[in-house]
ZADO-1210 file (C-alpha; in nm, 4 decimals, padded with zeros to 6 digits):
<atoms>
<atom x="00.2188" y="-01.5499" z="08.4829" code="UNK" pos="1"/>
<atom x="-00.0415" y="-01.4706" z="08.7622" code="UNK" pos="2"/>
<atom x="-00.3316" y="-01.2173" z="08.6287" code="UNK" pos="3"/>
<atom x="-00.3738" y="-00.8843" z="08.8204" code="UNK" pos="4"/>
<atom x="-00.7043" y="-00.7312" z="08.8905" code="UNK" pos="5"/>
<atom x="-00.7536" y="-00.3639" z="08.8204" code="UNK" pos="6"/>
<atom x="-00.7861" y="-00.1382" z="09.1410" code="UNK" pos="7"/>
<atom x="-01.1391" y="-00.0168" z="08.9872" code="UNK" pos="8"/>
<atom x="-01.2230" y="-00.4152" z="08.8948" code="UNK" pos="9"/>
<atom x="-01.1421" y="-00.5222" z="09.2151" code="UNK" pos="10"/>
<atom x="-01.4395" y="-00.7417" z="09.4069" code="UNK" pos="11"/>
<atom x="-01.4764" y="-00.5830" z="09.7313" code="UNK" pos="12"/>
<atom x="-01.4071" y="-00.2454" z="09.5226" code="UNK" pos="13"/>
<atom x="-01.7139" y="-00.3494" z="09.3169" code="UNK" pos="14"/>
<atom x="-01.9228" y="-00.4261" z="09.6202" code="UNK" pos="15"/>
<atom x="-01.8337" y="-00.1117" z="09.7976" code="UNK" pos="16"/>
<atom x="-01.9640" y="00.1060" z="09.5025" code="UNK" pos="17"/>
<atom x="-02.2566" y="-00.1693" z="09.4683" code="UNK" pos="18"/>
<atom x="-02.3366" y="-00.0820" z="09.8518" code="UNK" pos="19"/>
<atom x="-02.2984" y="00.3305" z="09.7815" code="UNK" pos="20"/>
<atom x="-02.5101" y="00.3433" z="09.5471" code="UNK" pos="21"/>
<atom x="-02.7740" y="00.1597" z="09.7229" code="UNK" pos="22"/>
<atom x="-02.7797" y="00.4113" z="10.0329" code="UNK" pos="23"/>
<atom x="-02.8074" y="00.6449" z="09.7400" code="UNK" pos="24"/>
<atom x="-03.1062" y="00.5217" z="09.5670" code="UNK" pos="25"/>
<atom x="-03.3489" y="00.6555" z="09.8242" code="UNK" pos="26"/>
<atom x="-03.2794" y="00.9624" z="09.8646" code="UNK" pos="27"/>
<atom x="-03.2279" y="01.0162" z="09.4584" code="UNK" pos="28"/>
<atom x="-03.5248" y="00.8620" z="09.4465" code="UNK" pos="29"/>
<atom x="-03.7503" y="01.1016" z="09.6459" code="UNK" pos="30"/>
<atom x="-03.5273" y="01.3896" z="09.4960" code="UNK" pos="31"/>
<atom x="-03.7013" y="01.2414" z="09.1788" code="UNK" pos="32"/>
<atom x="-04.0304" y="01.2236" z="09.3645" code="UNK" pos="33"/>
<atom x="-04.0884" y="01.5953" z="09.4524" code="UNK" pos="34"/>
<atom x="-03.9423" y="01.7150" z="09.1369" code="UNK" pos="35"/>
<atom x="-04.2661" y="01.5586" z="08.9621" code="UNK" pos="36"/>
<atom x="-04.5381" y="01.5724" z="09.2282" code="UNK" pos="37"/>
<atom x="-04.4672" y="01.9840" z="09.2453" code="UNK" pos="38"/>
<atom x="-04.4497" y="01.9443" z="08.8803" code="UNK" pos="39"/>
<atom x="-04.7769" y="01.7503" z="08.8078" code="UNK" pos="40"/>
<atom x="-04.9440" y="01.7414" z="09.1273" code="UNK" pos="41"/>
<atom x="-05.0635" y="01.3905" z="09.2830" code="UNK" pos="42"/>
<atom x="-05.3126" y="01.2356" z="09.0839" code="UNK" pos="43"/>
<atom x="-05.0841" y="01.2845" z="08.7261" code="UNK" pos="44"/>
<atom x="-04.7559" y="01.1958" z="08.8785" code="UNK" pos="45"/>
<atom x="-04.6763" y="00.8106" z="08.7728" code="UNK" pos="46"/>
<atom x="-04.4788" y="00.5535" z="08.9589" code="UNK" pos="47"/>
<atom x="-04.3035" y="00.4728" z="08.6347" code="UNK" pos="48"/>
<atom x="-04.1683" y="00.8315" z="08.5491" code="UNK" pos="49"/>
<atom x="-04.0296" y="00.8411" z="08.9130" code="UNK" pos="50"/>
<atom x="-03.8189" y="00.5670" z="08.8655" code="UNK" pos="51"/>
<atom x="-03.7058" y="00.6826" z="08.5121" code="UNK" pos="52"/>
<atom x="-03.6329" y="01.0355" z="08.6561" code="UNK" pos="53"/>
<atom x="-03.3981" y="00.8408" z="08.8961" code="UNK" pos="54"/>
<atom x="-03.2621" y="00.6362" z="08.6937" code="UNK" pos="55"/>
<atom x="-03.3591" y="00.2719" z="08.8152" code="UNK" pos="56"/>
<atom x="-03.6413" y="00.0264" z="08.7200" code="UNK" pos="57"/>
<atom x="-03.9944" y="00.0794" z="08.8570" code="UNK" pos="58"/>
<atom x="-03.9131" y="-00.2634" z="09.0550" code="UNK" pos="59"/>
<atom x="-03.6088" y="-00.1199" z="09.2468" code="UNK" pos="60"/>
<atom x="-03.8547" y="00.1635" z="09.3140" code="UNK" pos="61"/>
<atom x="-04.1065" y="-00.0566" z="09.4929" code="UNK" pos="62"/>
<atom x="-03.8070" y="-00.1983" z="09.6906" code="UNK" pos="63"/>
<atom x="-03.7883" y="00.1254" z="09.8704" code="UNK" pos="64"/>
<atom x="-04.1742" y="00.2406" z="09.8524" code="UNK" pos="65"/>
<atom x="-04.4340" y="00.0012" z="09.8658" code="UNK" pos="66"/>
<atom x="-04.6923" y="00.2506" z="09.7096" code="UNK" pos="67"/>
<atom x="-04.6836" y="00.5906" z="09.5466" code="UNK" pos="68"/>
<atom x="-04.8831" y="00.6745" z="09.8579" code="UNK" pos="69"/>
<atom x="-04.6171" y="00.5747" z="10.0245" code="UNK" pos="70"/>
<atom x="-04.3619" y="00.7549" z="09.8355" code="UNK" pos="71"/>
<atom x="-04.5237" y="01.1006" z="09.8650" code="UNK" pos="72"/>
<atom x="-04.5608" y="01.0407" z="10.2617" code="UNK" pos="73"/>
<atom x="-04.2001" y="00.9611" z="10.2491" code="UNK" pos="74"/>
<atom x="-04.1298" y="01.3128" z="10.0438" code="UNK" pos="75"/>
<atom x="-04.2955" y="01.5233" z="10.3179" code="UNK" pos="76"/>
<atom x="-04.1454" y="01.3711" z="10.6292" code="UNK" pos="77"/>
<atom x="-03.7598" y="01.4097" z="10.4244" code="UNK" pos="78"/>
<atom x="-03.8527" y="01.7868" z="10.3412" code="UNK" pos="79"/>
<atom x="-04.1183" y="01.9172" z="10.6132" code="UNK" pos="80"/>
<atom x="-04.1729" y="01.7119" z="10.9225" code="UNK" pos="81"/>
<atom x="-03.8173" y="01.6387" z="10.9622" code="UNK" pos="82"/>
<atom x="-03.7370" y="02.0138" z="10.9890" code="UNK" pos="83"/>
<atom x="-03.9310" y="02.0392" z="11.2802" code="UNK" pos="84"/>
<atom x="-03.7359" y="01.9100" z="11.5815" code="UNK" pos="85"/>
<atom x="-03.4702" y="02.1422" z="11.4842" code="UNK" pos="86"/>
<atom x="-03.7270" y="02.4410" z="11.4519" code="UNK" pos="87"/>
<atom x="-03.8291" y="02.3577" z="11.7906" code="UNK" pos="88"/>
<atom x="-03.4828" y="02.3142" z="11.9338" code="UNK" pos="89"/>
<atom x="-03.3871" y="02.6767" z="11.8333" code="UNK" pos="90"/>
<atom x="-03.7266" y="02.8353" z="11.9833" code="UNK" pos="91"/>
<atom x="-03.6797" y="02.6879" z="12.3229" code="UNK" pos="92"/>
<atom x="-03.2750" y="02.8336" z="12.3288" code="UNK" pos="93"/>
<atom x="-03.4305" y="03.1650" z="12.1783" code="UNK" pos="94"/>
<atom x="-03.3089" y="03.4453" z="12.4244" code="UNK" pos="95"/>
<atom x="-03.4174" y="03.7525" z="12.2647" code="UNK" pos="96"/>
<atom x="-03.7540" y="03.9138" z="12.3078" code="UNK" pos="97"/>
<atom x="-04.0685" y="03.7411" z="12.1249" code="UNK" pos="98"/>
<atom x="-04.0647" y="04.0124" z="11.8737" code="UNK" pos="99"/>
<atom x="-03.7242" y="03.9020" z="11.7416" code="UNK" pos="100"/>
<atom x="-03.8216" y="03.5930" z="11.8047" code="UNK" pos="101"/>
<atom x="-04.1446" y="03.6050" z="11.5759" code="UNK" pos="102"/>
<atom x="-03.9151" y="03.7468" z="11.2811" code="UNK" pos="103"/>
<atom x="-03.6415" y="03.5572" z="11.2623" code="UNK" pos="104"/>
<atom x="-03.8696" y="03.2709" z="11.2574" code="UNK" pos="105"/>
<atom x="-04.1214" y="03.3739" z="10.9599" code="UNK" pos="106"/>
<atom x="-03.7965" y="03.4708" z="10.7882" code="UNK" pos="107"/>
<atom x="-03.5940" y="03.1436" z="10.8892" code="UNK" pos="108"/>
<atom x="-03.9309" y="02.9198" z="10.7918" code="UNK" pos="109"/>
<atom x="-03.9396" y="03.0965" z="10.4380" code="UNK" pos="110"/>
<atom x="-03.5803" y="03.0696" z="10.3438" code="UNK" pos="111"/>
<atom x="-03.5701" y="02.7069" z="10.4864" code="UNK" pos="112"/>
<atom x="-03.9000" y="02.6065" z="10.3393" code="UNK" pos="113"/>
<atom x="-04.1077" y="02.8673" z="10.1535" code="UNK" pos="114"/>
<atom x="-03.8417" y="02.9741" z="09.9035" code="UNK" pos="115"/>
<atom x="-03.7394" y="02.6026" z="09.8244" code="UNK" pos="116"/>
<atom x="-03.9261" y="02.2954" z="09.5864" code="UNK" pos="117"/>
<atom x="-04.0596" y="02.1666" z="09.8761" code="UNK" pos="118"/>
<atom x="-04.2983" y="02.4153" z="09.9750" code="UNK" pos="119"/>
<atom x="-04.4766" y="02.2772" z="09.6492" code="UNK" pos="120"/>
<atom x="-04.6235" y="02.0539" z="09.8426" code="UNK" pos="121"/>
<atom x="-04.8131" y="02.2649" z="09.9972" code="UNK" pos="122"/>
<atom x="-05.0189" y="02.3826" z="09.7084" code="UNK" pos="123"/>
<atom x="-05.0553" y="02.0053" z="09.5638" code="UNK" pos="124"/>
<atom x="-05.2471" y="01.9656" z="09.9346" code="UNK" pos="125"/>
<atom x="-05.4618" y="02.2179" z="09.8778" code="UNK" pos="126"/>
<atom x="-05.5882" y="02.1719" z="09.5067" code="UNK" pos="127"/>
<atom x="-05.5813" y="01.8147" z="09.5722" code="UNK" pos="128"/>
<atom x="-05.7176" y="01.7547" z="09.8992" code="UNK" pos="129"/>
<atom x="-06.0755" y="01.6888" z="09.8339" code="UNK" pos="130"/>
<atom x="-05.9586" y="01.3931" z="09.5974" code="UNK" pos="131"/>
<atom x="-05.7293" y="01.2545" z="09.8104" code="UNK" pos="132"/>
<atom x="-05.8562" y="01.2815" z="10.1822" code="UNK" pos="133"/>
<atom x="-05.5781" y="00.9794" z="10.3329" code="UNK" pos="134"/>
<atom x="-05.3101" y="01.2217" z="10.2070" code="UNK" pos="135"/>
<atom x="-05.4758" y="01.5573" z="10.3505" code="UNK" pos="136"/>
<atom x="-05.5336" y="01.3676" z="10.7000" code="UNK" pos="137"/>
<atom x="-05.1701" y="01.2515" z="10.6722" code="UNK" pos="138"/>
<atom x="-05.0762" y="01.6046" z="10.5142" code="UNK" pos="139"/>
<atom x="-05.2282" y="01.7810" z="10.8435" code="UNK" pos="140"/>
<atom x="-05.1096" y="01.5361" z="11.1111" code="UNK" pos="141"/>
<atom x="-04.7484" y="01.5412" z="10.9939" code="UNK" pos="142"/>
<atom x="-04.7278" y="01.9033" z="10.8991" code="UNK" pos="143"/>
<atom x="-04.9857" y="02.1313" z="10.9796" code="UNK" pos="144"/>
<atom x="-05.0816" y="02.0588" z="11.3043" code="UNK" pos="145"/>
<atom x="-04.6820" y="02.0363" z="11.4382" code="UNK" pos="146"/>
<atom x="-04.6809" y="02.3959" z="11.2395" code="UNK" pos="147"/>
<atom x="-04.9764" y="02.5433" z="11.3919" code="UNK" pos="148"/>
<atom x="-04.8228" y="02.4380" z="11.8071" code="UNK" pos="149"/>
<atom x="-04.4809" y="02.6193" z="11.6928" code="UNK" pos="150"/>
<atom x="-04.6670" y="02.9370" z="11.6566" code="UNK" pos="151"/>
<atom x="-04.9061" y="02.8894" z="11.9179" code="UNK" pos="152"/>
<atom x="-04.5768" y="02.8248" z="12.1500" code="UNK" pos="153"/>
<atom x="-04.4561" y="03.1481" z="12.0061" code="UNK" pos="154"/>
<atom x="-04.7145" y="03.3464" z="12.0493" code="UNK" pos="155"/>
<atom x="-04.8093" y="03.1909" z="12.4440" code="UNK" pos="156"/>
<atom x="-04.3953" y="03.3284" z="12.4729" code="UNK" pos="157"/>
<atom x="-04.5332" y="03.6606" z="12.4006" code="UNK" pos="158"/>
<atom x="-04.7935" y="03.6589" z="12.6346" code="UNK" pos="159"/>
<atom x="-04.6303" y="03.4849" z="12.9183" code="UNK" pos="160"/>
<atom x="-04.3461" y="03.7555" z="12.9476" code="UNK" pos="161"/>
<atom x="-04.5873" y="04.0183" z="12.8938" code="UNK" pos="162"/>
<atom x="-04.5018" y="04.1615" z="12.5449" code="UNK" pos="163"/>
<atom x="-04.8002" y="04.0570" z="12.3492" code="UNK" pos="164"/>
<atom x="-05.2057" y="04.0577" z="12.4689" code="UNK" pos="165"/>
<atom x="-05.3985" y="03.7505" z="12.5386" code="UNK" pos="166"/>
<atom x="-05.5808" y="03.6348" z="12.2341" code="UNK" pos="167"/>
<atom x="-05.8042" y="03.3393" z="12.1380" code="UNK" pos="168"/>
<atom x="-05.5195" y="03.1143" z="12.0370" code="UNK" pos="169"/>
<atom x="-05.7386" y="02.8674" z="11.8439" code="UNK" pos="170"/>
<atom x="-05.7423" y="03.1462" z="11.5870" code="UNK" pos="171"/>
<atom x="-05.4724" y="03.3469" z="11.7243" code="UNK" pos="172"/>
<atom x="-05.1965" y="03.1201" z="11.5068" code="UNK" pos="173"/>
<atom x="-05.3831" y="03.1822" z="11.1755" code="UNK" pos="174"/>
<atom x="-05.2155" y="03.6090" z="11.2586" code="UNK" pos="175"/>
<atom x="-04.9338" y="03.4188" z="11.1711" code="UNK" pos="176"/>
<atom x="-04.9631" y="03.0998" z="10.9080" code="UNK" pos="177"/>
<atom x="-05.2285" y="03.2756" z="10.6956" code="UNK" pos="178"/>
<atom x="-04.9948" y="03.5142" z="10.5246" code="UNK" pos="179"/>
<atom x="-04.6858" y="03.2477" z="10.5142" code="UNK" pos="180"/>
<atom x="-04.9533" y="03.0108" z="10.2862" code="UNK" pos="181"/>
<atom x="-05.0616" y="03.3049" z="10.0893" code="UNK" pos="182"/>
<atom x="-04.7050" y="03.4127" z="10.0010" code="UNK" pos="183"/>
<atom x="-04.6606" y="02.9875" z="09.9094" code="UNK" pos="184"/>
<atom x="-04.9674" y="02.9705" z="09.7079" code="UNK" pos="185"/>
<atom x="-04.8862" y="03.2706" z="09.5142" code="UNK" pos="186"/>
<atom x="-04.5072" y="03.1654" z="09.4451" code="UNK" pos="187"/>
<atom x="-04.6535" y="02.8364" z="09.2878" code="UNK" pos="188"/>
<atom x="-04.9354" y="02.9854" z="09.0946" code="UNK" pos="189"/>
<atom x="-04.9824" y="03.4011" z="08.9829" code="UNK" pos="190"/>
<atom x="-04.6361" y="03.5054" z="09.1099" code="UNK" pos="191"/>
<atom x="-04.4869" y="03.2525" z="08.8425" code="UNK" pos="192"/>
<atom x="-04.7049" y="03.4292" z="08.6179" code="UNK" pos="193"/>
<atom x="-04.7202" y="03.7819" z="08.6875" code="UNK" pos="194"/>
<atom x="-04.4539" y="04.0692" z="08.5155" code="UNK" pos="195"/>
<atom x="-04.2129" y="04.1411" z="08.7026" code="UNK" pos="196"/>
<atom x="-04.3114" y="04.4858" z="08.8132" code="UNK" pos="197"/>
<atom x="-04.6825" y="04.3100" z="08.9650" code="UNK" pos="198"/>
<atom x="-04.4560" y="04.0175" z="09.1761" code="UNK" pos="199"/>
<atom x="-04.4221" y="04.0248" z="09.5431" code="UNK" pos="200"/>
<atom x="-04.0990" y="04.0611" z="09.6964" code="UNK" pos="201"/>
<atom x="-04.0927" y="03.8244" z="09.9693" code="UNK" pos="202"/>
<atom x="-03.8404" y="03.9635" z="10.2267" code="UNK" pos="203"/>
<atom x="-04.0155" y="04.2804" z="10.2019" code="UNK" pos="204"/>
<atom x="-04.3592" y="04.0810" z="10.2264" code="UNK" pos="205"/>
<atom x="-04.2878" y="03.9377" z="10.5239" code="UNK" pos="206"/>
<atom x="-04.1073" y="04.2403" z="10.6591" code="UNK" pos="207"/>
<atom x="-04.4149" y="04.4465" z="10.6166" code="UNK" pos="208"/>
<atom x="-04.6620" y="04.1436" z="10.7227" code="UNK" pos="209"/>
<atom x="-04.4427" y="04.1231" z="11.0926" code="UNK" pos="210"/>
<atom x="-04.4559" y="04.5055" z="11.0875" code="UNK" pos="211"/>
<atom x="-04.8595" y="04.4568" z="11.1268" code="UNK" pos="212"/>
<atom x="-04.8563" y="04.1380" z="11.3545" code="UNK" pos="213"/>
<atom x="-04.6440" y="04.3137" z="11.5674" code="UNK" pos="214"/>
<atom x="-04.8256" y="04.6397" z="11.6084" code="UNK" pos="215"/>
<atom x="-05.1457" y="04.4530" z="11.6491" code="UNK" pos="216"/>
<atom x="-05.0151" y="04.2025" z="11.8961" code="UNK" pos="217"/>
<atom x="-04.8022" y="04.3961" z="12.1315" code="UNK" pos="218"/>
<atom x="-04.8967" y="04.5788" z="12.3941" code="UNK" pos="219"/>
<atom x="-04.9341" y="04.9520" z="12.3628" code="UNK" pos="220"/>
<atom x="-04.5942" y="05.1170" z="12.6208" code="UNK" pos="221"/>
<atom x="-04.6884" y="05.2456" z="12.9656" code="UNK" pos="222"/>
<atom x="-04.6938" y="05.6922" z="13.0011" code="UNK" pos="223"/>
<atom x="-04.3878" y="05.8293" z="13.1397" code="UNK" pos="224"/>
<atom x="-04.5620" y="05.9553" z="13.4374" code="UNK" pos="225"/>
<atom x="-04.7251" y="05.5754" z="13.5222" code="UNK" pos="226"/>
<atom x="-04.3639" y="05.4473" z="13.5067" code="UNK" pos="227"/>
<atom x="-04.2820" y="05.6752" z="13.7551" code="UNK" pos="228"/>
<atom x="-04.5404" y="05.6301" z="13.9843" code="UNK" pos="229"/>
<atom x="-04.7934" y="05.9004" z="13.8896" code="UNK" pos="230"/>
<atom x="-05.1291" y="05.8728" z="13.8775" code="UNK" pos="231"/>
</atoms>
């Protein structure tokens, strides 16, 4: 009597599940990643535990990654740099004025990136820098430099169509990233910390930080009696 093969037995069943689970591996694999480098920061963060966090051998790991260097570079493009075509997309269909503009993108970056793991990374950069200056050069070409020419496009919008003053723009983005990276740092360090009456809300943060970009940045509205002609 011929033998039958169970469905789930089935060879090209088998391979199919084989192949799955190999597209999966990457991705669970710098899931893994960021869980421990926010965790443990850089230097403490072992190939080893990666892998075991994952669920696969510290071999199958260097299939993927050649290095943990590697890894972590991989980490930022999947959760930074690879938001940042679609960030640009939506500023250049933007219609409103660059006041609405300006808040819906401090709010969009924070609830995209600020208010997630990822913006971990941000504070393992800055604490670990100095030790690591490969990863800080990488950190700033993939990340903060793309970062800094969103704002700066912003805020050239502004000036451009006449709603905000001309400003030196070198320093003229800082207006806008140095609170963002304040409200990051603190979320990963005091604010975890703090009692809950001392924490910072950060919708009403950032509400009351574009409140005071905006009143400094716009330009003050013309008399009545200039609109109309009046000296």
């Amino acid at each position: 009597m011929p033998q039958t093969t169970p469905v789930g037995d089935h060879p090209a069943v088998a391979h199919t599940k084989t192949a799955r689970r190999k597209q999966a591996r990457p991705s669970e694999l710098l899931a893994a990643a960021l869980d421990l480098f926010v965790e443990k920061g850089y230097a403490a963060t072992r190939a080893e535990e990666v892998a075991t966090r994952a669920g696969v051998s510290k071999g199958t790991l260097f299939l993927y990654f050649s290095s943990k260097e590697d890894l972590f570079k991989a980490v930022v493009r999947e959760n930074i740099s690879d938001l940042y075509p679609e960030w640009s997309t939506e500023l250049d269909n933007f219609s409103g004025s660059t006041a609405e503009l300006l808040h819906y993108c401090m709010r969009a970056w924070w609830s995209r990136f600020g208010d997630t793991k990822a913006s971990g990374i941000s504070k393992l950069i800055m604490s670990e820098a100095r030790n690591f200056p490969e990863l800080a050069a990488f950190y700033q070409q993939e990340v903060v430099e793309p970062g800094r020419e969103l704002i700066r496009r912003i805020l050239q919008r502004g000036i451009d169509r006449g709603e905000f003053r001309p400003m030196n723009m070198q320093y003229g983005v800082y207006v806008v990233l140095a609170p963002m990276m304040f409200l990051v740092m603190w979320k990963h360090s005091l604010g975890a910390c703090m009692p809950m009456q001392s924490r910072i809300v950060p919708e009403d943060y950032i509400q009351a930080q574009i409140n005071t970009i905006l009143h400094g940045l716009s330009l003050p509205a013309a008399p009545a009696a200039a609109q109309k002609g009046h000296p």
